[in-house]
TIPADREN-988764 format. One record per residue: y, z negated, x negated of N, C-alpha, C in turn; residue in one letter. Coordinates in steps of 0.2 Angstrom, whole numbers, padded with zeros to 4 digits, always signed. Atoms other than C-alpha are relative to their C-alpha. Layout:
N
YZXYZXYZXa/...
end
This chain:
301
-0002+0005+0003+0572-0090-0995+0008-0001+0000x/-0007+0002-0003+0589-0098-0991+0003-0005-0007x/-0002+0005+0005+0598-0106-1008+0008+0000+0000x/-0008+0005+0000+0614-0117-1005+0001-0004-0005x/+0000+0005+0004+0622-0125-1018+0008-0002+0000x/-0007+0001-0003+0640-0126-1011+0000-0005+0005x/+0001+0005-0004+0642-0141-1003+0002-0003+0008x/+0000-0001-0009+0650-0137-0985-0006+0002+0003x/+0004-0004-0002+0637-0125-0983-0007-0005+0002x/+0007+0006+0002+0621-0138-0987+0003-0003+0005x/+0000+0006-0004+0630-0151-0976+0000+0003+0008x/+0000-0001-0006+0632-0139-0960-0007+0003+0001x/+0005-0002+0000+0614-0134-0963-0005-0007+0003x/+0001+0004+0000+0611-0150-0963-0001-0002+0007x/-0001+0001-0007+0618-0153-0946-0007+0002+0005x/+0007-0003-0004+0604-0139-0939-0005-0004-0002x/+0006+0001-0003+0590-0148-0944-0002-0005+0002x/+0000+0008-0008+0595-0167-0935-0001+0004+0005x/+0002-0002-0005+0591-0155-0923-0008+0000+0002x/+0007-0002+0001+0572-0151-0928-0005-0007+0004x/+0003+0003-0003+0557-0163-0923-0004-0001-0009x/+0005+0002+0008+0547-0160-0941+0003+0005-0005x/-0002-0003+0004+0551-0154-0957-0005-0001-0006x/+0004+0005+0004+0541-0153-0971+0005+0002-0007x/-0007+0000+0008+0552-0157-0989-0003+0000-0004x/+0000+0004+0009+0549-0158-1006+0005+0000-0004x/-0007+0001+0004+0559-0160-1021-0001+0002-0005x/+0000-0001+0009+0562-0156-1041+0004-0002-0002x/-0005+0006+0000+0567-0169-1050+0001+0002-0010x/-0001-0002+0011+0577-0165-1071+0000-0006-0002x/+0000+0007+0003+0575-0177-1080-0007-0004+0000x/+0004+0002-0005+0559-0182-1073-0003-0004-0006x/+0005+0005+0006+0550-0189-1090+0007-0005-0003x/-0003+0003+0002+0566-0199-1094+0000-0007+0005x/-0003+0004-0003+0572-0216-1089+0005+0000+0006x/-0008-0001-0005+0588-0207-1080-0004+0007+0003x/+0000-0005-0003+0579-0195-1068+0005+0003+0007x/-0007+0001-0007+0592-0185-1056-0006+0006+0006x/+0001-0004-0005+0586-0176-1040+0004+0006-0002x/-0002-0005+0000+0589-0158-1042-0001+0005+0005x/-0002-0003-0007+0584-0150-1026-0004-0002+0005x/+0007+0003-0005+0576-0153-1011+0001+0010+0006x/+0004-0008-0004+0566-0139-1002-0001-0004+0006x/-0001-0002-0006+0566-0137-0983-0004+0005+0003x/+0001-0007-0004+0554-0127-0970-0002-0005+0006x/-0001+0000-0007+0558-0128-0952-0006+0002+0005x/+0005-0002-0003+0545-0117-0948-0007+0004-0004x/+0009+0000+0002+0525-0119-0951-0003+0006-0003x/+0005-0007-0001+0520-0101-0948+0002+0004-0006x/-0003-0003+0005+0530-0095-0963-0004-0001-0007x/+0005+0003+0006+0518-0091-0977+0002+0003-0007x/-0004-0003+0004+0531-0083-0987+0002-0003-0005x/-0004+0004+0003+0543-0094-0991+0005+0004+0001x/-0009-0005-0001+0558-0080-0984+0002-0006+0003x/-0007+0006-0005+0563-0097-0971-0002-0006-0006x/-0002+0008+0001+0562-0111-0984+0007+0001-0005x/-0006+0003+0002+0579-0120-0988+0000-0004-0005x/-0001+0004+0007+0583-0123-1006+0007-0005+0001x/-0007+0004+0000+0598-0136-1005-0001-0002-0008x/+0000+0004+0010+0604-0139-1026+0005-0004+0003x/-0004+0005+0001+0612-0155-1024-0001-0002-0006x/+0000+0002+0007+0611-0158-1044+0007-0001-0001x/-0008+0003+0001+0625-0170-1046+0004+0000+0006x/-0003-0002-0007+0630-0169-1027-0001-0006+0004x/+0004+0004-0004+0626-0186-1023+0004-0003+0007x/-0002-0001-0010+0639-0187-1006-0006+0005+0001x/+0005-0004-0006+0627-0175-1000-0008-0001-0001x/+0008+0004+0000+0611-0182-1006+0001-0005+0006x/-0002+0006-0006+0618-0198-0995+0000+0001+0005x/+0000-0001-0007+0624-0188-0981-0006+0005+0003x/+0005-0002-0001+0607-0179-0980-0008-0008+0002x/+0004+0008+0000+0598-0198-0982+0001-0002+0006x/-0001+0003-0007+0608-0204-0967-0002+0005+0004x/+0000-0002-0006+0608-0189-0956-0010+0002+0001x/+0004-0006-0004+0590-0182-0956-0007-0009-0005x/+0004+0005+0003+0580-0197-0970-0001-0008+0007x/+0000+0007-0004+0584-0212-0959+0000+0001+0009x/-0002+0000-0010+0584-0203-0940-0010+0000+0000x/+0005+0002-0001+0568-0211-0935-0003+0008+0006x/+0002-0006-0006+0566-0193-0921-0002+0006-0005x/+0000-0006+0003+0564-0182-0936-0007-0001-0004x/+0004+0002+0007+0547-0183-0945+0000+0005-0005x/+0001-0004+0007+0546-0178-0963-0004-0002-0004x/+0007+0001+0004+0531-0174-0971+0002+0003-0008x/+0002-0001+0006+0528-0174-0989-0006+0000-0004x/+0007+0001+0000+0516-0173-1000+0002-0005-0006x/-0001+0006+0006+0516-0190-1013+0007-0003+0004x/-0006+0001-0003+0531-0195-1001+0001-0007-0006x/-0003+0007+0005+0532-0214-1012+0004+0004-0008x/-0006-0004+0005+0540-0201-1027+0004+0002+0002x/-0005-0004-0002+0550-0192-1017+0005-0003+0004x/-0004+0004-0002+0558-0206-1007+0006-0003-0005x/-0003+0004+0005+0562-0215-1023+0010+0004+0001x/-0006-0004-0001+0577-0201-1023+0003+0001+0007x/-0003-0002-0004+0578-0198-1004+0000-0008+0006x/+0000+0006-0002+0580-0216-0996-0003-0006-0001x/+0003+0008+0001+0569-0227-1001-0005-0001+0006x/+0001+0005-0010+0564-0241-0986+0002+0004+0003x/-0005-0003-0006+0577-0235-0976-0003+0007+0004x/+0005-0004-0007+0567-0220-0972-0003+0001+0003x/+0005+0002-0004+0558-0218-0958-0003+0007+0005x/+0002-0006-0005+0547-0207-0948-0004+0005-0007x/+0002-0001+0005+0539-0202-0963-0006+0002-0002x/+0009-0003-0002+0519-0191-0964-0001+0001-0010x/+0001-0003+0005+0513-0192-0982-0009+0003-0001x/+0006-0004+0002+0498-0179-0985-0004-0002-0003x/+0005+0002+0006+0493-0186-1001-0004-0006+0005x/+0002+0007-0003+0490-0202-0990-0007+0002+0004x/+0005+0000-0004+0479-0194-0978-0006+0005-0001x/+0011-0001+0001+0467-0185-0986-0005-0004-0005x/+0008+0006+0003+0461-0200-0997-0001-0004+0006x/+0006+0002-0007+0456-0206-0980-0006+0002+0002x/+0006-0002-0002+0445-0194-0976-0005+0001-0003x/+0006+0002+0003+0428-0197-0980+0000+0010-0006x/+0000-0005+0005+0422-0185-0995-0004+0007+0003x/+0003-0003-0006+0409-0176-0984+0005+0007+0003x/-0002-0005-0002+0423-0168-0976+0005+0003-0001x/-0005-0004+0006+0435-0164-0990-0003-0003-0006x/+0005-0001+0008+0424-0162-1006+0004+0001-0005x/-0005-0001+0008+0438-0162-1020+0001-0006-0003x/+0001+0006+0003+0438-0171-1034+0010-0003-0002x/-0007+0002-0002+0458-0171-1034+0004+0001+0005x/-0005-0003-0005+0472-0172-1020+0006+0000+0000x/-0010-0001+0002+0488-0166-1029-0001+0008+0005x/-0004-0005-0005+0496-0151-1018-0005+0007-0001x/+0004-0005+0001+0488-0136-1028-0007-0002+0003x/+0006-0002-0002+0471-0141-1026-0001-0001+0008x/+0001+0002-0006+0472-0146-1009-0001+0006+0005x/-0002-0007-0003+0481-0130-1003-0006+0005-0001x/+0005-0004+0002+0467-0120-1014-0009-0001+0004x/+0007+0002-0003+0452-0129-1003+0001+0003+0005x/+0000-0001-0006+0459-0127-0989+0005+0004+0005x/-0006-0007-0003+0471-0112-0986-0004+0006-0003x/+0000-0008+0001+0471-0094-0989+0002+0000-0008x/-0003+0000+0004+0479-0096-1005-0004-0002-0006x/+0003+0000+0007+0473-0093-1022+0003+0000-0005x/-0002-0001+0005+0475-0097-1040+0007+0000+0001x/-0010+0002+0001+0495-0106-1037-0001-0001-0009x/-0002+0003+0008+0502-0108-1052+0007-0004+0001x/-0007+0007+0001+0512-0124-1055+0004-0001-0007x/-0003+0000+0005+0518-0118-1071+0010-0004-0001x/-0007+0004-0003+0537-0120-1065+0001-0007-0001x/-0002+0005+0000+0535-0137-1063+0002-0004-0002x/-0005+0005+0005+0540-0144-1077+0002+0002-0004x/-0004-0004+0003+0551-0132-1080+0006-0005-0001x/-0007+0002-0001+0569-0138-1086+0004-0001+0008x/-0003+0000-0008+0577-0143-1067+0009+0001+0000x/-0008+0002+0001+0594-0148-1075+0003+0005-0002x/-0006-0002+0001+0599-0134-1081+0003+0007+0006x/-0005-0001-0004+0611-0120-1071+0003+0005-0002x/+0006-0002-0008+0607-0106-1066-0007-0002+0000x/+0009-0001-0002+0590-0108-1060-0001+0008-0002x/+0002-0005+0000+0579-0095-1064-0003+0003+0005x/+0001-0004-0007+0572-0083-1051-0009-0003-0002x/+0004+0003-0001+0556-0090-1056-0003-0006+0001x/+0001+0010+0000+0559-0108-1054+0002+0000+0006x/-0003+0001-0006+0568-0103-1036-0007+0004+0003x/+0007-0003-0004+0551-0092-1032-0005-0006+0002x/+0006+0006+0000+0540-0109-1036+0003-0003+0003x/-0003+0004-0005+0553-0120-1027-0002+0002+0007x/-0002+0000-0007+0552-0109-1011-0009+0000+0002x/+0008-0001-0003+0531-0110-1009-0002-0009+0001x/+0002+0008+0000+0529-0130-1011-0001-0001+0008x/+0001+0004-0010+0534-0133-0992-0004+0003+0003x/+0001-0004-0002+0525-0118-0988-0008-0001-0002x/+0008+0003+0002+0507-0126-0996+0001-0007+0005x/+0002+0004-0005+0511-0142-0986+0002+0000+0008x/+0001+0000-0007+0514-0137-0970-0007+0002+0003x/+0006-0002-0001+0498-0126-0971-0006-0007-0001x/+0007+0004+0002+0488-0141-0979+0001-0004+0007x/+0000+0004-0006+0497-0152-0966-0005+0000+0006x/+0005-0001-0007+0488-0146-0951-0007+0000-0001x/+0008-0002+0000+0471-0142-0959-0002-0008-0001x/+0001+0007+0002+0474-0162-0965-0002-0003+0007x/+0000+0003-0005+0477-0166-0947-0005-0001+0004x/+0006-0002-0004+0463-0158-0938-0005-0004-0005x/+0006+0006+0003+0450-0166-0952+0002-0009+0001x/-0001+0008+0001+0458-0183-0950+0000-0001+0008x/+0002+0001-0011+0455-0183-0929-0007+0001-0001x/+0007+0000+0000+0438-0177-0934-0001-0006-0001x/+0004+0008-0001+0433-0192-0944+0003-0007+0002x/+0000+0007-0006+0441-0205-0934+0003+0001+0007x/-0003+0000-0007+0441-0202-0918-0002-0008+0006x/+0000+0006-0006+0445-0214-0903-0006-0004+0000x/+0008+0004+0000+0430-0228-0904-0002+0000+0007x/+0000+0002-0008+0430-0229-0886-0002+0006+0003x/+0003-0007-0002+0425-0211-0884-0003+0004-0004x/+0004-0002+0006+0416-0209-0899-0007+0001+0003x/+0008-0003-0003+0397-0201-0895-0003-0003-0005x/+0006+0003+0007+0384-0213-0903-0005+0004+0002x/+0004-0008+0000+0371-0201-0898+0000+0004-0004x/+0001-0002+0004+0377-0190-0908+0002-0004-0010x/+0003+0005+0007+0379-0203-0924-0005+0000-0001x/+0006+0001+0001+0363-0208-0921-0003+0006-0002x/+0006-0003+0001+0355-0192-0920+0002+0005-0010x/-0002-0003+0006+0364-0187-0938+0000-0005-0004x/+0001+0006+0006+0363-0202-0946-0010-0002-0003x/+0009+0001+0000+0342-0202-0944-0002+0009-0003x/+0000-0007+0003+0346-0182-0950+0000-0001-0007x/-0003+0000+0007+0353-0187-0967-0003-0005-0003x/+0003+0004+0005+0346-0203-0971-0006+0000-0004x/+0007-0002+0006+0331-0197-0981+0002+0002-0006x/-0005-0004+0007+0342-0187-0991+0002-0005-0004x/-0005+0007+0003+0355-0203-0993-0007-0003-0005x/+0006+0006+0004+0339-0214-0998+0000+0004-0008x/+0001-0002+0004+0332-0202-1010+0005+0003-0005x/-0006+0000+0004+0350-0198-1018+0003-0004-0004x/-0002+0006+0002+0355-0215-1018-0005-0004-0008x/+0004+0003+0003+0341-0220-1026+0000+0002-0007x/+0003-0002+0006+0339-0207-1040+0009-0001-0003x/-0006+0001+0004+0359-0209-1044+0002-0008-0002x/+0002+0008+0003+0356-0229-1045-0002+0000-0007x/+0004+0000+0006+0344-0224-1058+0002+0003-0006x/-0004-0002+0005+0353-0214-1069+0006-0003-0001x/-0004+0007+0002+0367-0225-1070-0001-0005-0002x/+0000+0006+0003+0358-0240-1076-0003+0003-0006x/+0003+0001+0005+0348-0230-1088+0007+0005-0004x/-0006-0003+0003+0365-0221-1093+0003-0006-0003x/-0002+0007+0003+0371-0240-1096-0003-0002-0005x/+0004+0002+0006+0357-0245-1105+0002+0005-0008x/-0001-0003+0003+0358-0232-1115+0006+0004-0005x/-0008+0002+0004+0378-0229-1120-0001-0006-0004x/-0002+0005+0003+0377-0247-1123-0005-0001-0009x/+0004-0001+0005+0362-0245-1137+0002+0005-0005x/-0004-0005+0004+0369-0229-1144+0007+0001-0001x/-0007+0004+0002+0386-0237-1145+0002+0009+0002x/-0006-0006-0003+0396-0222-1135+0003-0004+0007x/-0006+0002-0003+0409-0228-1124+0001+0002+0006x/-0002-0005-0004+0411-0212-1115-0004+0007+0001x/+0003-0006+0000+0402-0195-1108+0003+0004+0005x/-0003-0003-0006+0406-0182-1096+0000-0003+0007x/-0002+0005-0005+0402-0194-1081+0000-0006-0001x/+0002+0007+0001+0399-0209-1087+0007-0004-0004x/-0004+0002+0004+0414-0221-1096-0003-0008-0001x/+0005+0007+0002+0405-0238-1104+0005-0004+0000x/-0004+0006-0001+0416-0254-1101+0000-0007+0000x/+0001+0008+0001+0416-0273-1105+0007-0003+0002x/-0004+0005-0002+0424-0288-1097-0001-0006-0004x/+0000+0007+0003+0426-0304-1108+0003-0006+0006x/+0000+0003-0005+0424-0315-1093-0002-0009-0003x/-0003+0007+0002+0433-0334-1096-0001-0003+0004x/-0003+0003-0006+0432-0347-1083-0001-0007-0003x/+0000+0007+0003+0434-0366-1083-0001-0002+0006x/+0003+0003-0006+0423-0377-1071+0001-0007-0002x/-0003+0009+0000+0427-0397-1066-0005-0002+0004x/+0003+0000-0006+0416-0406-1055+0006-0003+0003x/-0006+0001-0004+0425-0411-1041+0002-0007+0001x/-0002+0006-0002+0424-0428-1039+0004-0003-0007x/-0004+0001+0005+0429-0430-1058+0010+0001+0000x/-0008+0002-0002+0444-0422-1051+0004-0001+0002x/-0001+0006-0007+0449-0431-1037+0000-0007-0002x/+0001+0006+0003+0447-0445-1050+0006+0001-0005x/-0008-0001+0006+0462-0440-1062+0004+0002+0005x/-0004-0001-0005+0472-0434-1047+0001-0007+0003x/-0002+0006-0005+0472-0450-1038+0003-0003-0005x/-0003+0004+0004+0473-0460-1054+0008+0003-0002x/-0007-0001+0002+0488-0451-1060+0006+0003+0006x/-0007+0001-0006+0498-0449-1042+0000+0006-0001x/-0002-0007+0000+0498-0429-1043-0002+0002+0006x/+0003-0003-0005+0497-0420-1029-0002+0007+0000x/+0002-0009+0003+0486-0405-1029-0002+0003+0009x/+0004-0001-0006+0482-0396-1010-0004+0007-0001x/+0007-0004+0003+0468-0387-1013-0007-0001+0007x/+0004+0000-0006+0458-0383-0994-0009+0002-0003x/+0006-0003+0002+0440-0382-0999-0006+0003+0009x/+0005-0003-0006+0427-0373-0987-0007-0005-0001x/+0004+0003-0001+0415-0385-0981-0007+0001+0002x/+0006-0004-0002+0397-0378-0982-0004-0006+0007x/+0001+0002-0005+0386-0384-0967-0005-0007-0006x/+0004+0005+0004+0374-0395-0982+0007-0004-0001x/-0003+0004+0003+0391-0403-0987+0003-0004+0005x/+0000+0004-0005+0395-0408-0968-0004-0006+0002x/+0007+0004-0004+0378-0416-0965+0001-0007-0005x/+0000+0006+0006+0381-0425-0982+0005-0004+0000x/-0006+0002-0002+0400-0431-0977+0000-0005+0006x/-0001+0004-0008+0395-0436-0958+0004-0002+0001x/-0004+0000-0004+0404-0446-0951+0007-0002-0002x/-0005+0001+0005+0417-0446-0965+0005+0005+0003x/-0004-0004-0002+0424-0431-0957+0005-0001+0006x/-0005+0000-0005+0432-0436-0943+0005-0006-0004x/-0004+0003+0002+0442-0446-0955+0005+0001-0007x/-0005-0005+0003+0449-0431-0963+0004+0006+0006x/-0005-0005-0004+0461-0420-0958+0000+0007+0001x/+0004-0003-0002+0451-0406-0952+0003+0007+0001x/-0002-0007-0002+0458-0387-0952-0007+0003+0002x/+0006-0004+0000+0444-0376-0942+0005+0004-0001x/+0002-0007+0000+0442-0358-0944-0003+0003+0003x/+0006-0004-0002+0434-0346-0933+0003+0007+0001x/+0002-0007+0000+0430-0328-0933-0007+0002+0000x/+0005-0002-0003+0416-0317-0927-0002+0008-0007x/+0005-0004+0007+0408-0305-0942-0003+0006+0002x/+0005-0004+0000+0401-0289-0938-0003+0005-0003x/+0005-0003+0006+0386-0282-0947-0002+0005+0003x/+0002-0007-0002+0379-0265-0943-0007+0000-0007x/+0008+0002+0004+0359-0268-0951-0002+0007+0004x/+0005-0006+0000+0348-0251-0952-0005-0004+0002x/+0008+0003+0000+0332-0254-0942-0006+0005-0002x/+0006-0002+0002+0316-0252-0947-0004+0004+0006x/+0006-0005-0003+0306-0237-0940-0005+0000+0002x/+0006+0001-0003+0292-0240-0929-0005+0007-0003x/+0006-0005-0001+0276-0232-0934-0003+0004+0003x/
end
């Protein structure tokens, strides 16, 4: 673990990693529950393989915002640099915003992956890394420790130097499952789809089927014994308002009163037939698009 807090030092360090190709960052921010949150450090590892934390680079810029800026321009905004995060849309808010680019958020990419093949029921940093690393039982107690104050404590600089060192490991295991489930359409093996999708569907049906059914009698039943909420279940009502016109009625107050309303309606194919040859004396917008459906066939006997 490398901890800079002098501000030449940080900015020639800085220099070295415009040099890099990937970085992965986090941050710890004081103040973080108030309206005035300040960036207090940003963590740094260079290199993947390190499952220490002895190579990652604390920078305390707390209160150092030239060097927050000059670390924004030189390494947040060099589109040659990527920098992964994990919840990147928090961590920008202090380290460029827009402006930066080149930009891998974790969090992002494993709520794409189908469940199948990351089975967690949440994807913050601990649990991720604890699924899918060597790593057991982190503790994130740290975390919302005091950031603002000065010294740091050796076990707020301990927790600081393992964050980049769980997203670099999560990184790769993310990346490899996320090539699994979407690969190339165009060199994708239906063979083997088909012959896993005709494995499983028995299972799908018979699951699908019995958790359809426990959810409507879970519904029924919340709603009669007036509970709201259970370990899976959470009971919920909409007060659903709407106000309907006929059409011609309205077309009949808009003309009279000179108003102009443009309102494209979609012409079913019954309302063409009934319009005929009216339509060629409207001002006609097509639309066309091709829809494709994916229908399960029925199983020859």
């Amino acid at each position: 673990m490398y901890y800079l807090n002098q501000a030449n030092e940080i900015k020639l360090l800085i220099d070295e990693f415009k040099e890099l190709k990937t970085l992965w960052i986090d941050t710890e921010i004081a103040n973080y529950q108030t309206n005035k949150p300040q960036l207090s450090l940003i963590q740094i590892l260079a290199y993947p393989q390190d499952l220490s934390g002895s190579r990652t680079c604390i920078l305390d810029v707390f209160q150092q915002q030239d060097i927050v800026q000059y670390f924004i321009k030189t390494i947040m905004e060099n589109p040659e640099i990527e920098k992964v995060f994990h919840n990147a849309k928090y961590d920008l808010q202090f380290l460029g915003k827009t402006a930066a680019k080149n930009v891998t958020c974790t969090l992002e990419i494993a709520k794409k992956i189908p469940y199948y093949l990351l089975p967690v029921s949440r994807y913050d940093l601990k649990t991720l890394t604890e699924k899918l690393t060597d790593f057991n039982n982190i503790n994130k107690q740290e975390q919302i420790s005091d950031w603002g104050i000065r010294p740091l404590t050796i076990e707020q600089l301990e927790y600081a130097k393992m964050d980049p060192v769980y997203l670099a490991q999560i990184y790769h295991h993310l990346m490899e499952l996320n090539s699994k489930s979407n690969p190339q359409p165009i060199a994708d093996d239906l063979t083997l789809i088909d012959q896993r999708y005709q494995e499983i569907e028995p299972q799908w049906k018979l699951i699908n089927s019995e958790i359809n059914h426990l959810k409507e009698r879970a519904k029924k039943a919340m709603k009669v014994q007036n509970k709201s909420e259970i370990k899976s279940f959470k009971l919920s009502n909409i007060n659903k308002h709407s106000i309907k016109v006929d059409l011609a009625e309205l077309v009949k107050v808009v003309v009279d009163r000179g108003l102009e309303i443009h309102l494209p309606i979609t012409l079913t194919k019954n309302m063409q037939q009934q319009l005929g040859e009216i339509l060629q004396q409207l001002p006609l917008e097509e639309e066309k698009s091709i829809i494709w459906q994916l229908k399960t066939k029925t199983k020859e006997k």
